[in-house]
Structure formats: structure tokens, C-alpha cells
Steps between C-alpha positions, in 0.01 A plus 500: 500500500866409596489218331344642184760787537805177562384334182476779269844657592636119459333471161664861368844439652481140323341547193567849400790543638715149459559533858568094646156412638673467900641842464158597367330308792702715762406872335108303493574444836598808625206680339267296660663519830457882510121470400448168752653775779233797425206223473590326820576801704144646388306274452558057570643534839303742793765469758885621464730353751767794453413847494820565325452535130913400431477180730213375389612579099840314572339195666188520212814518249704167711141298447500620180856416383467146622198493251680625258748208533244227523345626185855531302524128638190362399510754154804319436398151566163520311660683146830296538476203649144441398465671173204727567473861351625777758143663496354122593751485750466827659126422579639209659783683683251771634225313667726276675697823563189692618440275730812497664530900490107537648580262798831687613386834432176364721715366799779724515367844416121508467411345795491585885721337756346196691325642871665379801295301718543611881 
């Protein structure tokens, strides 16, 4: 759903808009961001490290920035360097980015601190 809701907004802001497809990709982004938040607070991960809404948000949001620049990297790369269409590209983009975002949102908020062993 995030990414459906990523691609479509990158798609308007592009094509009906004339918006430059990076600056598109980062309002695509954004969108998804906010719907990746709602489906991973109710529904991917079962345990929340922080039982404050406002940390957790800003360190969901750090993760998520830091995706956000790996996929303006790689969205680059691909359309530029490469010469693929920005909708080829931003399939690319998102499952390596996807990955990336599901493994740090896994280990840093969604998942309980190590037991010590007495």
C-alpha cells in the first residue's frame, strides 16, 4: 500500500504536473512514509520498543530519511546514468530501499532488547 500510494503520487507530480521526477520521488516518498508508519505500527511489527509515539515517529522518520536518500541515489543513477525510465527505476529504487527500511525499522524499533544472561 505505501508503495502503491509512493508510485502514484510520483506519477501525478511527474506527469501531470511537470514536476522533475527527484522532486516528484521525495513528495512519493513522503506519502508512502506516512502510510508505511500506520501499517507498521498496526499491523507488520507486534512489539514497539518505545512507548512514546514522538520518539518512535522521529527515529521511524531518521530510518526513513536515509531511505529516502538511497532511493534519490539509486533514482538518479538508474534514469541518468543508466538511461532507464523514472517509473523503471523507482521499482528498482524501492525494493532495494525496502529492504534497507524493513531491517532498521526491525532492529532498532520493532524489536526487543537482547536478555542478559546472569
Amino acid at each position: 500500500m505505501a508503495f502503491a500510494g509512493d508510485i502514484l503520487v510520483l506519477y501525478l507530480c511527474t506527469e501531470l504536473l511537470g514536476i522533475h521526477y527527484l522532486i516528484s520521488n521525495i513528495f512519493g516518498y513522503a506519502t508512502g512514509l506516512c502510510i508505511s508508519y500506520w501499517l507498521n505500527i498496526k499491523w507488520v511489527f507486534s512489539y514497539r520498543r518505545y512507548n512514546k509515539v514522538a520518539l518512535e515517529f522521529t527515529i521511524f522518520n531518521t530510518i526513513i530519511i536515509a531511505g529516502l536518500g538511497l532511493s534519490e541515489a539509486l533514482m538518479y543513477l538508474s534514469v541518468d546514468k543508466f538511461g532507464l525510465h523514472y517509473l523503471h527505476a523507482k521499482v528498482f529504487a524501492s525494493a532495494v530501499v525496502f529492504l534497507f527500511n524493513y531491517t532498521a525499522k526491525k532492529f532498532i524499533l520493532f524489536h526487543p532488547y537482547p536478555q542478559k544472561r546472569n
